[in-house]
N, C-alpha and C positions, 0 to 999 in steps of 0.2 A: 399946201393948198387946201384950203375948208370944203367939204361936199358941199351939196345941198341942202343935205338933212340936219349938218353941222351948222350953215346960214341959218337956219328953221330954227330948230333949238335954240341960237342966240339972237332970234329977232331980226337980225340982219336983213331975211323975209318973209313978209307976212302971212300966216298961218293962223285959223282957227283954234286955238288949243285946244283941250279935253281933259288932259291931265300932266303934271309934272313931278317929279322925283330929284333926288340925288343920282339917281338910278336910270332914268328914263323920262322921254318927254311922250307927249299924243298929241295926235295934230288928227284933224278929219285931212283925207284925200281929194284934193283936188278934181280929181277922176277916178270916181267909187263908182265899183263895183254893184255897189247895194248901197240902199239911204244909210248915213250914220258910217260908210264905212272908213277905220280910221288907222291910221298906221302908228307905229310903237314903235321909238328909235331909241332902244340901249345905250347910256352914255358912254359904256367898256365894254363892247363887244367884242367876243372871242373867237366866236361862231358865228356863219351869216349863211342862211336863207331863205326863200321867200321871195323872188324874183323869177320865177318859173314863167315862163308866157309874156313876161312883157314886152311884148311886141317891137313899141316904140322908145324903148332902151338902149341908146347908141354910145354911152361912155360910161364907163363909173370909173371914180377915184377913190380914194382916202385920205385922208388926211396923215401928215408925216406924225410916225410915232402912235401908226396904228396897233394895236392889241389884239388884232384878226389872227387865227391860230388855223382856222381852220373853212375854207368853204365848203358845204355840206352839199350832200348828195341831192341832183336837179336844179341847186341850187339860181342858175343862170339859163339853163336849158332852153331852149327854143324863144328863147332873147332873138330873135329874127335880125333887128336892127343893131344889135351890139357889134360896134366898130372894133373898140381898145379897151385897153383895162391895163392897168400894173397892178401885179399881185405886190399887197405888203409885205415888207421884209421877212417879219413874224409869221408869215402862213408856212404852216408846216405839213400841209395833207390838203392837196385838192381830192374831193371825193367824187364819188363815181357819178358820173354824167351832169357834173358842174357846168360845164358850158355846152354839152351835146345841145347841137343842131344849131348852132351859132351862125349862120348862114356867113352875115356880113362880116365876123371875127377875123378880122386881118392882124393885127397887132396885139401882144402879148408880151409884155415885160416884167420883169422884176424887182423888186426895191435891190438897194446895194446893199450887199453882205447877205442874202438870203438864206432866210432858213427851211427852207422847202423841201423833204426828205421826201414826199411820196406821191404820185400821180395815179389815182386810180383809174382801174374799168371805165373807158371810154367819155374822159373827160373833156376831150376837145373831137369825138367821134362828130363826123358830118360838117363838120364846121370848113366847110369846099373855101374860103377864102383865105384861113391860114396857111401861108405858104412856110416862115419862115416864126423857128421859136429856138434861143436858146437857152438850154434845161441848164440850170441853175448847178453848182460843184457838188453841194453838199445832198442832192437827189438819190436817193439808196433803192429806190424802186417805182421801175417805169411796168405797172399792174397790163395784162393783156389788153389790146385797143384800145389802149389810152387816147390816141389820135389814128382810132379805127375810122 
């Protein structure tokens, strides 16, 4: 299934450009922050974040055959309206306080065959609506309050 961001980049929908690469595309934001403000979407992302506070964020995907290795630290964090999410296969470390304060985070899965070795310091802390998750085989360290 193609994001949004992946729609954008290939035209699919219509976006303002600013710049393009082999590497990366720029689009202005829909709903900036500040005048000009514009987002940067890596074509081979490894690492992601940059989603801290958005409020009105109730789904993210990937697309199959994602290259995500890692979700960084706050990454997701007080995402209020963040419903679901499957982690990609390839993530190998959610880092500390990725999803804290996820309010509406009900749902969390896994790609198949995951390579998910480590959950840090309180990555799903606060997240009152996660009831049920289950941790991936290959997981070598659940870090203190990870789902404090």
């Amino acid at each position: 299934m193609s994001t949004i961001f992946t729609k954008i980049a290939k035209g699919e929908i219509p976006s303002y450009k600013v710049a393009e690469s082999d590497e990366f595309y720029a689009f202005l934001d829909i709903a900036p922050m500040a005048k000009g403000h514009t987002l940067v979407i890596p074509k081979n992302v490894e690492d992601l974040s940059g989603f801290s506070g958005c409020k009105s964020l109730s789904r993210v995907t990937f697309e199959s055959g994602s290259l995500l290795k890692r979700i960084e630290k706050d990454a997701f964090s007080g995402c209020e309206s963040l419903k679901e999410i499957e982690i990609p296969r390839n993530v190998e470390v959610l880092c500390e306080n990725c999803f804290r304060a996820c309010n509406s985070l009900s749902r969390v899965t896994f790609g198949s065959g995951s390579l998910l070795r480590r959950i840090e310091n309180d990555a799903f802390s606060f997240c009152a609506s996660l009831k049920e998750i289950e941790i991936p085989k290959n997981v070598e360290v659940l870090c203190e309050n990870c789902f404090g």
